[in-house]
ZABAVEX-547486 format. One record per residue (C-alpha): x, y, z; residue in one letter. Coordinates in Angstrom, 1 decimal. Layout:
<pts>
pt xx: X yy: Y zz: Z aa: A
...
</pts>
This chain:
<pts>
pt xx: 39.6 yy: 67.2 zz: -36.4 aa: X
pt xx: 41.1 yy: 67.0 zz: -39.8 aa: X
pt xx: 40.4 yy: 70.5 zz: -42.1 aa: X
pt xx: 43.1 yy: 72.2 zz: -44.4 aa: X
pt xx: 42.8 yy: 75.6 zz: -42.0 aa: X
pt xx: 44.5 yy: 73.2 zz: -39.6 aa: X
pt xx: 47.7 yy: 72.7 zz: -41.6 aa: X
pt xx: 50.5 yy: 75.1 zz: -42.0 aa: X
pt xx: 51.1 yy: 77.5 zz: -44.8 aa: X
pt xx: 52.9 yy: 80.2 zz: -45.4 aa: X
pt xx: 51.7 yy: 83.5 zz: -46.9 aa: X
pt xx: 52.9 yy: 83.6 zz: -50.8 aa: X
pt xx: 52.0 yy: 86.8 zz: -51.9 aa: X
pt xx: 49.9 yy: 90.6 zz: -51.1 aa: X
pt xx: 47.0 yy: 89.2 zz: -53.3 aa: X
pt xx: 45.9 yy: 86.6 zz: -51.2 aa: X
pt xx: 46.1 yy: 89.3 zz: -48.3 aa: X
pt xx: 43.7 yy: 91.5 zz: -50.6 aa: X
pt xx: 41.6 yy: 88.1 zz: -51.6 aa: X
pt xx: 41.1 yy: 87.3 zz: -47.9 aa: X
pt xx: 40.1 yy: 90.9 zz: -46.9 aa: X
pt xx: 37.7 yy: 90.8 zz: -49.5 aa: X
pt xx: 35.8 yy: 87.2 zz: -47.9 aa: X
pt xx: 35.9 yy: 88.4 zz: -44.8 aa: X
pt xx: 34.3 yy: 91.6 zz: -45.6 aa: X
pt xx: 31.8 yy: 89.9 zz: -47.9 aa: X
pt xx: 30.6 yy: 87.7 zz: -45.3 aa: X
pt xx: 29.8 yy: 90.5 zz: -42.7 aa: X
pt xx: 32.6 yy: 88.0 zz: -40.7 aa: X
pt xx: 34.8 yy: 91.6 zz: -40.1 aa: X
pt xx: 34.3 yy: 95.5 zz: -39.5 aa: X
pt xx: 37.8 yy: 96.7 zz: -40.2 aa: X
pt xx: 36.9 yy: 100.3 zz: -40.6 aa: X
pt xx: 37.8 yy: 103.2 zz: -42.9 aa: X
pt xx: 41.8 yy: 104.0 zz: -43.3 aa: X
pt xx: 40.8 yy: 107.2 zz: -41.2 aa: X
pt xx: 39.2 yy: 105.8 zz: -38.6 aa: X
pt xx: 42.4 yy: 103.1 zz: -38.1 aa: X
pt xx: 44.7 yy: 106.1 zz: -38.4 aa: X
pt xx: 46.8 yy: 107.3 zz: -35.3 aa: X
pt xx: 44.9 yy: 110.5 zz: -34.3 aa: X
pt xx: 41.6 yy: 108.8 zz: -34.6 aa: X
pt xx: 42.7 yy: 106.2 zz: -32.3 aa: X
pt xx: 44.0 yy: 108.8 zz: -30.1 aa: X
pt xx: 41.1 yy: 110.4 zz: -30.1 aa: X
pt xx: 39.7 yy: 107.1 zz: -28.9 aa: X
pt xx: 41.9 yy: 106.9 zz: -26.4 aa: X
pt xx: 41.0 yy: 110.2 zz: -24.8 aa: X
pt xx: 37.4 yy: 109.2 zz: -24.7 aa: X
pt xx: 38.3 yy: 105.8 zz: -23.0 aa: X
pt xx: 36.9 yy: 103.7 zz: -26.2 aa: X
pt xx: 40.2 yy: 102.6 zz: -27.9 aa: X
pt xx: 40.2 yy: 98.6 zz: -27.9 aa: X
pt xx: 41.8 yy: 99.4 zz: -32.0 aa: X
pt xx: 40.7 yy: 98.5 zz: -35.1 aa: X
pt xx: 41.6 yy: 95.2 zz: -36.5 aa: X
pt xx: 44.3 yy: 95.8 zz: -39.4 aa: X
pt xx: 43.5 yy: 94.3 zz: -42.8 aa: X
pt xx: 46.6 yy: 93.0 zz: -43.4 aa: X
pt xx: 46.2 yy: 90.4 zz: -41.0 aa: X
pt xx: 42.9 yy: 89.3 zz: -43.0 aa: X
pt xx: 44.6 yy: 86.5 zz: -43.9 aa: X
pt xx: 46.0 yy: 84.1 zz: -41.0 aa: X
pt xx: 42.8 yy: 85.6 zz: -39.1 aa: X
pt xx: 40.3 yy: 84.3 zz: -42.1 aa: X
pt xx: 41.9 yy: 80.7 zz: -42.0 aa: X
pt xx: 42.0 yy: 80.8 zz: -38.3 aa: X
pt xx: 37.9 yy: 81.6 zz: -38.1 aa: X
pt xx: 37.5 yy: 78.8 zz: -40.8 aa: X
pt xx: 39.9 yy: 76.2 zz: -38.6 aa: X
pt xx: 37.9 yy: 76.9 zz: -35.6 aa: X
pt xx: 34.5 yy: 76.8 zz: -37.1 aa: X
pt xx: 35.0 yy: 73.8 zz: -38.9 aa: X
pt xx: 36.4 yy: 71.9 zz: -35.8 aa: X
pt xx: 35.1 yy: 73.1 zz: -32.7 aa: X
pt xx: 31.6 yy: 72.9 zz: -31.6 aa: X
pt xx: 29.6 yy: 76.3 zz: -31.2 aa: X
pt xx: 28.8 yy: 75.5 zz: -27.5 aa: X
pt xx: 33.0 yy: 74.6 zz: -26.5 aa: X
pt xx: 34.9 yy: 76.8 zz: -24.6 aa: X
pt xx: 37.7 yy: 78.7 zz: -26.9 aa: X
pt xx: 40.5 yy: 81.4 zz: -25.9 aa: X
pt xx: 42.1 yy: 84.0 zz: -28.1 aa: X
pt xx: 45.6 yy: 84.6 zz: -27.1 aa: X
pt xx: 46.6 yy: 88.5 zz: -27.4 aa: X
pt xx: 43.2 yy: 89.2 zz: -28.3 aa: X
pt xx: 43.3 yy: 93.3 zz: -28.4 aa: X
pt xx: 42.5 yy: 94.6 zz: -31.4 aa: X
pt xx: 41.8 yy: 90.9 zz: -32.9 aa: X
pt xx: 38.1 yy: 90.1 zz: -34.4 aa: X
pt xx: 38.4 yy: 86.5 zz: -33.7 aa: X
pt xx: 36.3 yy: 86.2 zz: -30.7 aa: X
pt xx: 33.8 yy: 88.9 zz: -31.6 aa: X
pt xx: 33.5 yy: 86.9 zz: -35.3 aa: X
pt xx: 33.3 yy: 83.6 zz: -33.5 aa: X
pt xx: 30.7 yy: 84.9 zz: -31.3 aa: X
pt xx: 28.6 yy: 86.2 zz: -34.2 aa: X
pt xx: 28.8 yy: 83.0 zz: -36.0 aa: X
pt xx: 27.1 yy: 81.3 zz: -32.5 aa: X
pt xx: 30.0 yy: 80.6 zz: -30.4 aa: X
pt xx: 28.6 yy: 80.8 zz: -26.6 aa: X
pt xx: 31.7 yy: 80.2 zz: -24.9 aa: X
pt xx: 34.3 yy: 82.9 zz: -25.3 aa: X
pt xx: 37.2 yy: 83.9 zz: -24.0 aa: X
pt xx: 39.9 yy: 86.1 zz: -24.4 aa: X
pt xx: 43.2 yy: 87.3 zz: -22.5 aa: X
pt xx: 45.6 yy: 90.5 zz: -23.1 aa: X
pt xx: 48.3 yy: 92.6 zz: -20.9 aa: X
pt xx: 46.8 yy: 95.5 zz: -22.5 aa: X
pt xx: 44.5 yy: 97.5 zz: -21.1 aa: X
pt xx: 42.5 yy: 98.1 zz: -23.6 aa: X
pt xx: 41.4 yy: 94.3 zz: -23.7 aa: X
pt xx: 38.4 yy: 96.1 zz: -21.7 aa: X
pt xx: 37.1 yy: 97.8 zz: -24.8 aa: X
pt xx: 36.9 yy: 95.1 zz: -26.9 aa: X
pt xx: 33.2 yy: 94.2 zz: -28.6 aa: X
pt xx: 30.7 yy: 92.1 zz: -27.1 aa: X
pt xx: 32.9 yy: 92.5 zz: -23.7 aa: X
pt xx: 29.5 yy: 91.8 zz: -22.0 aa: X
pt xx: 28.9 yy: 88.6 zz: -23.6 aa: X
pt xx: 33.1 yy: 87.6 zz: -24.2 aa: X
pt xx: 34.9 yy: 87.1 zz: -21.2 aa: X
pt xx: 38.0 yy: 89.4 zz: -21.2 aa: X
pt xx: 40.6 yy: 89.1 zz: -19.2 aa: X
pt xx: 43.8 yy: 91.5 zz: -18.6 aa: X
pt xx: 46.5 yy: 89.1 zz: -17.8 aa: X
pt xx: 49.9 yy: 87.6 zz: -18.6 aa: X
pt xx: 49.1 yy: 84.7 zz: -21.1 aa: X
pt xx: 51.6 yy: 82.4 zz: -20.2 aa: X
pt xx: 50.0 yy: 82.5 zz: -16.8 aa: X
pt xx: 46.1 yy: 82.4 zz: -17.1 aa: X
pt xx: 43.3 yy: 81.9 zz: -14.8 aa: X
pt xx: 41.6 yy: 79.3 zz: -16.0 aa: X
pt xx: 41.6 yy: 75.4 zz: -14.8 aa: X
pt xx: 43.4 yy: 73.2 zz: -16.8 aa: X
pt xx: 42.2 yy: 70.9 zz: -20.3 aa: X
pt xx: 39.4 yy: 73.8 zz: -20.8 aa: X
pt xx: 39.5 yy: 75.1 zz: -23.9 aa: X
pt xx: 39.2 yy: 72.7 zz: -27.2 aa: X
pt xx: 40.9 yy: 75.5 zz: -29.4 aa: X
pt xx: 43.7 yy: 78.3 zz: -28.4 aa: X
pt xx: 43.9 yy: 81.4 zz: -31.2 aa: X
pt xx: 46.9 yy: 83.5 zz: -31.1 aa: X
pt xx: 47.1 yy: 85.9 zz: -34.5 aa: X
pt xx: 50.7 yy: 87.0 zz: -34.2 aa: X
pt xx: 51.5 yy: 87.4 zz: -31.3 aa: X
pt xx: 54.3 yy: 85.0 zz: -30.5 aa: X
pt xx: 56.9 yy: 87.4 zz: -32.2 aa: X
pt xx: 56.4 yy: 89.7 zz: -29.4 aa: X
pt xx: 58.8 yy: 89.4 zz: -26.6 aa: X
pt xx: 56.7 yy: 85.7 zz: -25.5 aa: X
pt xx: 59.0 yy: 83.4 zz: -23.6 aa: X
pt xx: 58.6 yy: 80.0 zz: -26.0 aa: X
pt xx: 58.3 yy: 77.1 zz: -23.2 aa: X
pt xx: 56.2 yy: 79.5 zz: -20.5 aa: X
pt xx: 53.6 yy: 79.9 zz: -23.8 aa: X
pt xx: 53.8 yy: 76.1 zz: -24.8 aa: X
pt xx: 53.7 yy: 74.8 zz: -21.4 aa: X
pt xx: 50.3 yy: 77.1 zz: -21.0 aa: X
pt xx: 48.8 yy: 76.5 zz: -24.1 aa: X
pt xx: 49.2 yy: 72.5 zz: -23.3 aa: X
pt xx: 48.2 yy: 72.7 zz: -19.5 aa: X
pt xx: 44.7 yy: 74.8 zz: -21.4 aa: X
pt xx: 43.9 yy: 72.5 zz: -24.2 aa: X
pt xx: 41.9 yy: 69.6 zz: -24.1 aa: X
pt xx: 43.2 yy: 66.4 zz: -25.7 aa: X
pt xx: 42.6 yy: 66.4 zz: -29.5 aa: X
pt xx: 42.2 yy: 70.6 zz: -29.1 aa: X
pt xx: 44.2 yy: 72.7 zz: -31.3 aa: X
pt xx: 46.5 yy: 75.7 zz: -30.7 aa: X
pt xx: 46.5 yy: 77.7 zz: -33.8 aa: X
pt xx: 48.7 yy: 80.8 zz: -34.2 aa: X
pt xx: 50.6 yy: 82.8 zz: -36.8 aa: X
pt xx: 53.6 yy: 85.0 zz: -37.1 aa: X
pt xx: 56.0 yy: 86.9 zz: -38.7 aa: X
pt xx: 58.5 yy: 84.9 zz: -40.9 aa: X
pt xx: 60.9 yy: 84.7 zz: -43.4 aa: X
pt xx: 62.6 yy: 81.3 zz: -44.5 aa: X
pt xx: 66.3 yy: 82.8 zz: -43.5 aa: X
pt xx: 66.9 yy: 84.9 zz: -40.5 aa: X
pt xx: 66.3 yy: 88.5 zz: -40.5 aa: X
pt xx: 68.0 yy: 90.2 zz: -37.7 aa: X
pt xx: 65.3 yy: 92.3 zz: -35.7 aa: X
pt xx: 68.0 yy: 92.6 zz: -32.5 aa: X
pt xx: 67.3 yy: 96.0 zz: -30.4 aa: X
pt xx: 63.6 yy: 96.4 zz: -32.3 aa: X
pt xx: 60.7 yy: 96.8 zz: -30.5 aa: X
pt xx: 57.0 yy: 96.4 zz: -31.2 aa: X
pt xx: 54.0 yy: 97.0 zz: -28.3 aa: X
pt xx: 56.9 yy: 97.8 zz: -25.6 aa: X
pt xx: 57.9 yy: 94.1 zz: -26.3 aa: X
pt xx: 60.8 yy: 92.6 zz: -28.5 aa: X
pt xx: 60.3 yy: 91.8 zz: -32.1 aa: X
pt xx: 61.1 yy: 88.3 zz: -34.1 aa: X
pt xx: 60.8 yy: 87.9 zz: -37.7 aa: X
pt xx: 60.7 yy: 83.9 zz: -37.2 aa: X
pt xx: 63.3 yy: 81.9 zz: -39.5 aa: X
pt xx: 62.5 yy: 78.3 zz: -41.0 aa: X
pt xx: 65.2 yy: 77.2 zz: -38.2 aa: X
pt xx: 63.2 yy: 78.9 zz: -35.5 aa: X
pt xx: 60.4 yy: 77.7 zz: -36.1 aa: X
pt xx: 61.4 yy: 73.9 zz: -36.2 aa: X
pt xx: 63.2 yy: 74.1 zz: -33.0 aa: X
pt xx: 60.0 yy: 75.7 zz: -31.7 aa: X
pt xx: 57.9 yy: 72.6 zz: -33.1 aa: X
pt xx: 60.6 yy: 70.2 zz: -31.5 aa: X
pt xx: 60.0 yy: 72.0 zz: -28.0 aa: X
pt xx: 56.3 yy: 71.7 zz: -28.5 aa: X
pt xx: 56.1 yy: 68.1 zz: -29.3 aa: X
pt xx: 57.8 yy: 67.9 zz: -25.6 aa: X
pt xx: 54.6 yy: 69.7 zz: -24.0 aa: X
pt xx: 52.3 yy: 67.1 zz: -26.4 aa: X
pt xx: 51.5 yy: 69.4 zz: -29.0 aa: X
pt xx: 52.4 yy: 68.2 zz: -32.5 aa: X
pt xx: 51.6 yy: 69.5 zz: -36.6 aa: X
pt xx: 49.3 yy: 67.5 zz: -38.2 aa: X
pt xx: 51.7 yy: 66.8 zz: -40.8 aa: X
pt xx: 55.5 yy: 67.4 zz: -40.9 aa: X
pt xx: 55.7 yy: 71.7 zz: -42.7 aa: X
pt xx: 59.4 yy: 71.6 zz: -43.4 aa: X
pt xx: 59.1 yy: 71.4 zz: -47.4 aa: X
pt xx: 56.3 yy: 74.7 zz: -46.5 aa: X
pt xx: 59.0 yy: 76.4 zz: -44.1 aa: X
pt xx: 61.6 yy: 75.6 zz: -47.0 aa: X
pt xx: 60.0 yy: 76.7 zz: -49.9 aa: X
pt xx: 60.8 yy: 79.7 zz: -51.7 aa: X
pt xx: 58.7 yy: 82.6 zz: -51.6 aa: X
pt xx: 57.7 yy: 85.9 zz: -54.0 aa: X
pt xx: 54.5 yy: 87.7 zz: -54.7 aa: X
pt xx: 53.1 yy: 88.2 zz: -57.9 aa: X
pt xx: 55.7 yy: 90.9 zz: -57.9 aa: X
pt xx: 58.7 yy: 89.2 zz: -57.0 aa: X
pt xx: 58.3 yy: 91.5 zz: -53.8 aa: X
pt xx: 57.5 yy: 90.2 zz: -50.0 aa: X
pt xx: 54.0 yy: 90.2 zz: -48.8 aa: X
pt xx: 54.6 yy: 92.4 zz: -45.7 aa: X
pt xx: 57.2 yy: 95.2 zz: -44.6 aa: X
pt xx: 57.4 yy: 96.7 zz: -41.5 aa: X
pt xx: 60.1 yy: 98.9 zz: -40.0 aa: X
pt xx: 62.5 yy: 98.2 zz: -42.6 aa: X
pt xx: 62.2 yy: 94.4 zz: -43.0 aa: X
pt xx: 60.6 yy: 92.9 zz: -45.5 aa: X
pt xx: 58.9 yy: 89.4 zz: -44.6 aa: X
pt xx: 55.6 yy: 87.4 zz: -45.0 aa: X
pt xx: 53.1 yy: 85.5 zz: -42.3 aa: X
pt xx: 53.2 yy: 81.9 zz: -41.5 aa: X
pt xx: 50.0 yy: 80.4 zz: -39.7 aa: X
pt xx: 49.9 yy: 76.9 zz: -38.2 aa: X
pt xx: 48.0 yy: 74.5 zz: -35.6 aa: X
pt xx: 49.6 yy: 72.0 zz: -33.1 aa: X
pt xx: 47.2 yy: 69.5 zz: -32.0 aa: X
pt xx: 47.0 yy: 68.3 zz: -28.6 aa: X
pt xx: 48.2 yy: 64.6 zz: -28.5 aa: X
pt xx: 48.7 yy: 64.0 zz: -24.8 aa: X
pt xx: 49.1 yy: 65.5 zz: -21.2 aa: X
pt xx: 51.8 yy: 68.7 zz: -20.4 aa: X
pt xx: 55.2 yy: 67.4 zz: -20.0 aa: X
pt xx: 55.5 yy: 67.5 zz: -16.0 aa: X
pt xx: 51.6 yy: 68.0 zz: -15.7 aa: X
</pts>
């Protein structure tokens, strides 16, 4: 199960966001939709109509585009996979389209219903940290930042172990900057916000080796390193803060801690 999607990176700079969009877009992989029709008052409109499951953003074509290629170049097209926060994400719907049989997804949000291809993807409106299905079913776990959001850390990891079969893959991304950026009192989606640190996200790797999830390969000199865009500006700002994406994949090694 050895590909580079399945290694960490971090996000260096807004033209690999724009190089990414472009692939995905080439390849018929993504429908992203006009800026008007991702705007706020079309999705309203949506809304009122009961069809708003929300566009996937472009600026996310990046972790998403490594993610596709991680899965699809691991994971057999007949093997159960979950997406993790799925709303508004074209993973499974991509996946699906490039022969995936075996789908599944899971969401809080309501709108998780109005996804595409919900008659052939099984959706699921539920807490994610507390899923349905049995346990060792899926062979790979997407979750395309969604961790910032308010997740408690050992409820997720002891989930996404309990789900994956050995020698599956968990592969996520999320917000981060090297040092800590305080987003204390923010909120994103009616949950808390975190901009990840390089600190953060080792102690999260140390929790996760405890559940039997490890990195291929050790991604402190990639957590470390420093980071500009072509610009000398960060990739992604929202809200005031000013930050980039780092994606990564923990491999299942060996059964839940206490399972």
């Amino acid at each position: 199960m050895a590909n580079d999607a399945l290694h960490f990176a971090v996000l260096g700079g807004k033209d690999e966001i724009r190089a990414a969009t472009t692939q995905l877009r080439a390849r018929g992989w993504v429908r992203f939709g006009s800026p008007a029709a991702r705007s706020r008052p079309a999705s309203a409109v949506r809304r009122v109509l009961g069809r708003d499951s929300m566009l996937p953003d472009p600026v996310k074509s990046w972790d998403v585009l490594r993610a596709l290629q991680a899965v699809s170049e691991s994971t057999p097209r007949d093997i159960p996979v979950l997406d993790m926060g799925c709303v508004a994400c074209p993973i499974l719907p991509c996946l699906h389209n490039l022969g995936y049989t075996d789908l599944h997804g899971v969401d809080l949000d309501g709108r998780v219903g109005n996804m595409p291809l919900r008659e052939r993807i099984d959706y699921r409106t539920a807490d994610m940290t507390a899923t349905p299905w049995p346990d060792q079913t899926f062979a790979a776990i997407t979750a395309i930042s969604v961790i910032e959001h308010g997740f408690d850390q050992d409820a997720l990891l002891r989930e996404v172990a309990r789900l994956l079969r050995p020698g599956g893959a968990f592969i996520f991304s999320t917000d981060y900057w090297p040092l800590k950026l305080d987003t204390d009192g923010m909120r994103m989606f009616g949950l808390d916000w975190r901009i990840f640190s390089a600190d953060e996200i080792e102690a999260m790797l140390q929790a996760a080796r405890g559940y039997g999830l490890h990195p291929l390969d050790d991604p402190s000199a990639i957590l470390r390193a420093p980071l500009a865009d072509e610009n000398g500006s960060r990739p992604v700002s929202c809200e005031g803060r000013h930050y980039t994406f780092l994606y990564g994949a923990l491999i299942s090694r060996s059964s839940p801690a206490g399972g």
